[in-house]
Each structure stands twice: as structure tokens, then as C-alpha cells.
C-alpha positions as a Python dict, from the first residue, in 0.01 Angstrom:
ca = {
    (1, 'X'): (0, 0, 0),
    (2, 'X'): (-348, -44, -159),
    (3, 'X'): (-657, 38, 51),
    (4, 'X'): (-993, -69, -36),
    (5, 'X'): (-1307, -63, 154),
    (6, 'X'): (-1698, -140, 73),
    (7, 'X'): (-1881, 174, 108),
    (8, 'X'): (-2264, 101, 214),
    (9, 'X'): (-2532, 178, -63),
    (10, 'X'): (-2836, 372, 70),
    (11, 'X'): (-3189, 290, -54),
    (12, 'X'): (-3354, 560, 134),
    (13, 'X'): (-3350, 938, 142),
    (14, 'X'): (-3618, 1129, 182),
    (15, 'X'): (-3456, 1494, 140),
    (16, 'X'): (-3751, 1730, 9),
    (17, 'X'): (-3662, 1919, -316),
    (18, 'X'): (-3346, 1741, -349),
    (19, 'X'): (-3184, 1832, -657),
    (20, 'X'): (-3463, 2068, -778),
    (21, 'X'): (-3257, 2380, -880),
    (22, 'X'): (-3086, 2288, -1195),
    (23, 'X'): (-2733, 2373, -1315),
    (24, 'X'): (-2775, 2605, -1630),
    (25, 'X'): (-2467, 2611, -1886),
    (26, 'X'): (-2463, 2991, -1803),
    (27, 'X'): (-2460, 2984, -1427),
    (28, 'X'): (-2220, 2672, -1461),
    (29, 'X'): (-1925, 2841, -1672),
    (30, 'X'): (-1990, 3149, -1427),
    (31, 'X'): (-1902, 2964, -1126),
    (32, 'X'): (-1605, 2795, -1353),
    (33, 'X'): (-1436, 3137, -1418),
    (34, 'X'): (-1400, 3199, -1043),
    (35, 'X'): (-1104, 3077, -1034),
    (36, 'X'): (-1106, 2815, -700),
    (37, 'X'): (-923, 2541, -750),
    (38, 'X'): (-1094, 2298, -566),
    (39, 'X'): (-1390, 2409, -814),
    (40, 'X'): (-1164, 2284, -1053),
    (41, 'X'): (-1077, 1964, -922),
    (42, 'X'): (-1439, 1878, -882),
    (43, 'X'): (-1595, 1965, -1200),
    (44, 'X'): (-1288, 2012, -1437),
    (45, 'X'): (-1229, 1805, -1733),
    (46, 'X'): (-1240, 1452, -1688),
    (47, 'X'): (-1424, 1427, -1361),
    (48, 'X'): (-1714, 1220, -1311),
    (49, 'X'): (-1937, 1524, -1146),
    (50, 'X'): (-1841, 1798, -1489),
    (51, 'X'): (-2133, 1894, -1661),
    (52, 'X'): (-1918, 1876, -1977),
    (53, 'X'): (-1818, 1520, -1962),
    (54, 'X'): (-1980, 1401, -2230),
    (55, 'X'): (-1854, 1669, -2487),
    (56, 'X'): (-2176, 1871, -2420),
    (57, 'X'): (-2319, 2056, -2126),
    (58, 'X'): (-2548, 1755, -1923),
    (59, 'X'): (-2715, 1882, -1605),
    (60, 'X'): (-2497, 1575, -1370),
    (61, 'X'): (-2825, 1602, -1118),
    (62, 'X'): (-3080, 1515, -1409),
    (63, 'X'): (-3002, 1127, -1470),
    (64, 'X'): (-2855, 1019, -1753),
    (65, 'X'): (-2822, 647, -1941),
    (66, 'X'): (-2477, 607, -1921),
    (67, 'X'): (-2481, 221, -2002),
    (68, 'X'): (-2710, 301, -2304),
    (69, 'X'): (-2348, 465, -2475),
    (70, 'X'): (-1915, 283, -2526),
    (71, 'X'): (-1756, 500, -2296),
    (72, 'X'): (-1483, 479, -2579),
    (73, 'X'): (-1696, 673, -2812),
    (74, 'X'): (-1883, 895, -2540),
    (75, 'X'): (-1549, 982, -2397),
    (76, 'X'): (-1305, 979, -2713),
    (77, 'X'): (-1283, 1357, -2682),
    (78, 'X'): (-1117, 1323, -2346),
    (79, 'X'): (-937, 1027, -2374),
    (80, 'X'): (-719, 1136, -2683),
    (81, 'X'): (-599, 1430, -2430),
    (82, 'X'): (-563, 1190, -2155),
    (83, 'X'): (-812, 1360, -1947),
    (84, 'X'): (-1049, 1103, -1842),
    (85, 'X'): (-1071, 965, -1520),
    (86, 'X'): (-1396, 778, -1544),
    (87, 'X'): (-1439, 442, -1746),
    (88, 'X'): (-1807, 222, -1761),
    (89, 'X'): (-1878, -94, -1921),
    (90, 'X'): (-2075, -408, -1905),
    (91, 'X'): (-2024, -757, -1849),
    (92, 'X'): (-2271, -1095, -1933),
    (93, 'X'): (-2305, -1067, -1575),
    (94, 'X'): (-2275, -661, -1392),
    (95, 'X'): (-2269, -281, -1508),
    (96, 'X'): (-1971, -180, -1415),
    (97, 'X'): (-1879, 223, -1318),
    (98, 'X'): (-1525, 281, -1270),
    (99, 'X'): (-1408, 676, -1147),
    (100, 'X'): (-1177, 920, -963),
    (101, 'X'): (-1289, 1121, -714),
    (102, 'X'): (-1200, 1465, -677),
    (103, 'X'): (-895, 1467, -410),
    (104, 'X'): (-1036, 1535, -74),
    (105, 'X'): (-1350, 1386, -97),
    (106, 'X'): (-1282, 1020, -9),
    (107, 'X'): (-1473, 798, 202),
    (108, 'X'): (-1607, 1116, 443),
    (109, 'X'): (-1802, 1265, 161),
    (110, 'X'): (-1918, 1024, -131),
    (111, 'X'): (-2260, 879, -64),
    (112, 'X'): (-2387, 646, -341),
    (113, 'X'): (-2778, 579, -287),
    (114, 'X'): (-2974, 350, -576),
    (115, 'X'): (-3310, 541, -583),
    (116, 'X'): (-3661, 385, -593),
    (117, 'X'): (-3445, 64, -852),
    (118, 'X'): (-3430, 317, -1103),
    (119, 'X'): (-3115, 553, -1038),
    (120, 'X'): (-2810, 498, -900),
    (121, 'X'): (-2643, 862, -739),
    (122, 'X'): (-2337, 984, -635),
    (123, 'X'): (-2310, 1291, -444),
    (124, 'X'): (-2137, 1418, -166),
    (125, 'X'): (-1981, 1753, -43),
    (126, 'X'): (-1655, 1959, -162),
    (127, 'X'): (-1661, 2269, 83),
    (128, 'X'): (-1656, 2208, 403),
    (129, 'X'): (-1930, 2430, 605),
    (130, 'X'): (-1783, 2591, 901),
    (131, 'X'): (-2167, 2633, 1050),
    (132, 'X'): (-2485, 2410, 1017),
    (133, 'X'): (-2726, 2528, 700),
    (134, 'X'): (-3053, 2604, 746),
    (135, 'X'): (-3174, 2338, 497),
    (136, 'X'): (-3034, 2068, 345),
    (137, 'X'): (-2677, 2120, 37),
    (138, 'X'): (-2906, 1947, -253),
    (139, 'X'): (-3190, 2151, -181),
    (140, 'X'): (-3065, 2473, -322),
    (141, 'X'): (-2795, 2576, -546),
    (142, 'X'): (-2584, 2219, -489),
    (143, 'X'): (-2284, 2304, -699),
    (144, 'X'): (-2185, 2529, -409),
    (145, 'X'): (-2147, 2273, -185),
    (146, 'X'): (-2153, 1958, -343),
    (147, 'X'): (-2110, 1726, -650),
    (148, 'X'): (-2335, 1476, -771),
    (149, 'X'): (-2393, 1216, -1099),
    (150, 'X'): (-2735, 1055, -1129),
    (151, 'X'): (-2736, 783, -1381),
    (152, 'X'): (-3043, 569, -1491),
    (153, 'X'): (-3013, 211, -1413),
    (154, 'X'): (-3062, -68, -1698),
    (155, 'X'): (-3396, -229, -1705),
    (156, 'X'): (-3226, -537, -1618),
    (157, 'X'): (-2983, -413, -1335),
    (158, 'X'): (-3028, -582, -999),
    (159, 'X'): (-2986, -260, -765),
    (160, 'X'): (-3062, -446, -469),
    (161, 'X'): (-2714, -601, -473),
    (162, 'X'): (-2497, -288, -607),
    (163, 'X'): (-2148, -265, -447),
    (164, 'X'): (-1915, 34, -407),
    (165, 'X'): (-1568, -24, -280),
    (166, 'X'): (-1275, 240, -246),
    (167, 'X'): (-971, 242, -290),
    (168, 'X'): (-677, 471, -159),
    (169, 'X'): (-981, 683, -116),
    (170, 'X'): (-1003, 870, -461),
    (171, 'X'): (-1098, 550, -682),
    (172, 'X'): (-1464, 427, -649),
    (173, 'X'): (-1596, 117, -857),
    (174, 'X'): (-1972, 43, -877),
    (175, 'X'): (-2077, -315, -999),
    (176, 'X'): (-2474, -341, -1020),
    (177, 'X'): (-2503, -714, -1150),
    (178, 'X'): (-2765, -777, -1390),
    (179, 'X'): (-3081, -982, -1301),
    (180, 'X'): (-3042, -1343, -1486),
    (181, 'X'): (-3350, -1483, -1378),
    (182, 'X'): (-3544, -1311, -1620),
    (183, 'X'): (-3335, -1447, -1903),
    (184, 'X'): (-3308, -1754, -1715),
    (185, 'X'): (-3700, -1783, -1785),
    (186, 'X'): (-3743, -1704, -2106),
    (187, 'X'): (-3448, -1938, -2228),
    (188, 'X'): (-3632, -2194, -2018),
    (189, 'X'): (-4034, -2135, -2140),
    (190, 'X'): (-3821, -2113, -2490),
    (191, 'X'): (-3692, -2501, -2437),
    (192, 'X'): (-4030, -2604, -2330),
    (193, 'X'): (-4191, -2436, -2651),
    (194, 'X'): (-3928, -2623, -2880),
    (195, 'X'): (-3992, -2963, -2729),
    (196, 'X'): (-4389, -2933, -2737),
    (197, 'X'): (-4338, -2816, -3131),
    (198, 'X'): (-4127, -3151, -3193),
    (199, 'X'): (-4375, -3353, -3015),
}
């Protein structure tokens, strides 16, 4: 039996120094070697939240066009292993963001939040903290706590009405439809400039 729920897309976080310590290639393959599987699982092959998921290292808290590349051709290295559990495209009408989720961080962890129309993020926390931290996961060296993917938003996207749903709580989908009213326009003033012309 299929589960799905809508998971509610924040506009507003005002965490200070979110996301300021980058992940370095280095300090990334160190933490790798460690051994811990649910390391693995998070930022193995494949996953959404791997630095390496576009066949070279990619910081996943700096954002990064994804609907700017085919996922076919972006992800063709993973794919021909059968490693992949993410998938993007577009449609006349939405972006479209299909992924896995690490198991174990379903709908209690994942957060998606569309920041300032400009970047959509999704982030959450793999280890669970057996006391409170002084100071907020993202603030510091996140990769020890936490996952996140930052992705730029089309020029066109219409954030305000993104939707995330779950399913069985490991596969999200994010559909960001794209804003037809400015098209809408331009075909219009375009039909207008045509019929003055033939006048």
C-alpha cells in the first residue's frame, strides 16, 4: 500500500550562517572512508545529497542549476551502473525533481524551503542528537549532522506554488510550475504588433 503525503514548503528561515562552512573534496572523502553506513546511505552514489553526483565533486550546499542540464547526460555515468536514484525534467508547464531519500529520513527530517524565489533546498538531519546543540546543524560542519541540495530556480519558475509530496516516505517529488503569464504577454503584445503592422 502506497502512501503519499504533501509536505509544507517553507519560505522563511532566518538561521544565521546557515550553510557557511563548505564541504571541501578533501574533508568530504575523509569523512567517506569512516566507514558508517548510514554515511553511506546519505551521500553514497546515487543519492541526491553526494557531492559526487554529477561525476565531479559539487559542494550540495552551494546551489547549483540543475534544470539548466538532461539529467540523462548529467547522470549517464550513474545510470549505466544503475545507481541513480534521482531523475529531473521539465514540462511546457512545471520543473519537475524526482528523488530517494536516504532510508530513515522520511517525513521527520526532510525540510524543503524555496529561498528569497531564487533557490529551492532540501535539507534535513541523518544522526539523531541525543542532547540539544549549542547552535544550530547548518551552522557548522553540516555533513555531520545533516544533508542538504540547494538548487537554483529557473528564471521563470513560480516558487510560490512549489509542491512536495511523499511517498512511502523515501520518494519525494518537487513540481515548481512555471509562470505563463509572462509568456502569456508577450504572445499577446506580439498579436497586437502583427495586427497594427497589417493595418
Amino acid at each position: 500500500m502506497t502512501s503519499c503525503i504533501r509536505l509544507e514548503v517553507h519560505t522563511d528561515d532566518h538561521t544565521p550562517h546557515k550553510w557557511c562552512v563548505a564541504l571541501g573534496e578533501e574533508v568530504f572523502k575523509r569523512f567517506l572512508s569512516q566507514g558508517n553506513p548510514a554515511v553511506h546511505k546519505v551521500f553514497g552514489d546515487g543519492s541526491l545529497f553526494s557531492p559526487l553526483l554529477f561525476g565531479k565533486f559539487f559542494d550540495p550546499s552551494d546551489a547549483f542549476p540543475l534544470w539548466e542540464f538532461e539529467s540523462d547526460i548529467l547522470l549517464s555515468h550513474l545510470r549505466s551502473t544503475g545507481q541513480s536514484s534521482v531523475d529531473w525534467s521539465q514540462t511546457d508547464q512545471a520543473y519537475i525533481l524526482k528523488a530517494e531519500l536516504p532510508a530513515g529520513v522520511g517525513k521527520n527530517h526532510a525540510q524543503v524551503l524555496v529561498e528569497n524565489g531564487k533557490i529551492v533546498e532540501i535539507s534535513g538531519q541523518w544522526k539523531e542528537q541525543k542532547e540539544p546543540m549549542k547552535k544550530d546543524w547548518r551552522s557548522g560542519h553540516w555533513w555531520e549532522h545533516g544533508y542538504v541540495r540547494r538548487l537554483e530556480l529557473p528564471e521563470d519558475a513560480d516558487w510560490r506554488k512549489t509542491e512536495v509530496f511523499l511517498s512511502n516516505d523515501v520518494l519525494l517529488e518537487i513540481r515548481i510550475p512555471k509562470n505563463t503569464s509572462s509568456s502569456d504577454f508577450s504572445q499577446g503584445s506580439g498579436a497586437a504588433t502583427k495586427n497594427s503592422e497589417s493595418m
